[in-house]
N, C-alpha and C positions, 0 to 999 in steps of 0.2 A: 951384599944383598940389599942395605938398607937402600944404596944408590940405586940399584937398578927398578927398586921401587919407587922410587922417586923422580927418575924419567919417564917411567910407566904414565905415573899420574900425572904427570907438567904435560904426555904426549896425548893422555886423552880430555884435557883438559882444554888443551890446544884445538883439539879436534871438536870438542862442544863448542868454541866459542867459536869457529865456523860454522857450522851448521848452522848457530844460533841468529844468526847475521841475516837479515828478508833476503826473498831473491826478488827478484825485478824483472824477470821473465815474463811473467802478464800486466806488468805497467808499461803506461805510455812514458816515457822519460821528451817527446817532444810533440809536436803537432803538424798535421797537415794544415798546408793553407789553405788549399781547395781540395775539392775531388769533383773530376769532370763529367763523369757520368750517374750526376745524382739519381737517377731512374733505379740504379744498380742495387743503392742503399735497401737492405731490407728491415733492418731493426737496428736499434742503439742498445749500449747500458752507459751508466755515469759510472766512474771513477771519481770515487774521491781523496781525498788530501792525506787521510790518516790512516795508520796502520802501516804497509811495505810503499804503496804508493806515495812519491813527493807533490803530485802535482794534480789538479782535477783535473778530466779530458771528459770527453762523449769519446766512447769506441764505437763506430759505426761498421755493421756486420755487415759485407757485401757481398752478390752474388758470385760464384766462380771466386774466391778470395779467402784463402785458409784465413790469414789475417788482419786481425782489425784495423782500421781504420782511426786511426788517432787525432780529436779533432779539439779546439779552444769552445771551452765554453759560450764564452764571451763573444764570440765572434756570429755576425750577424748572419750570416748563410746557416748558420749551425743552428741558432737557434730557429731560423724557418725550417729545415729541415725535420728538427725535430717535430714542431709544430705540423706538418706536413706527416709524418710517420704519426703521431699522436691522433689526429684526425682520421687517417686510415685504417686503424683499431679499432675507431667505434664504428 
């Protein structure tokens, strides 16, 4: 009896320390290098570095496109784009 309680708890223990684990399903894990029909872009958000995410990105939100759009900070088209979205806010 004592055993069966004892794989009991190593099984759900096992099964918390998955769970426990980020998922990575809404991170970007890489980057676009371009996107050719910037016109498309409707909005961003930032990703940042900390918590399930490893890496900082802009997700760029485009039309007709379940999915975002994954882009380098750093990178100079991005940052006018944003600049270019940011300005069309106000």
């Amino acid at each position: 009896m004592k055993f069966h309680a004892l794989v009991l708890i190593l099984l759900f223990a096992c099964m918390y320390l998955s769970l426990a684990q980020g998922s990575y399903g809404n991170c970007c894990l890489g980057y676009a290098k371009e996107i050719r029909r910037k016109a498309n872009i409707i909005r961003y958000t930032k990703q940042e570095s900390d918590g399930d995410c490893n890496i900082k990105a802009i997700l760029f939100t485009m039309k007709r496109r379940a999915k975002p759009v994954c882009a380098n900070p750093n990178d100079e088209w991005v940052k006018q784009e944003i600049g270019r979205l940011d300005k069309k806010q106000q």
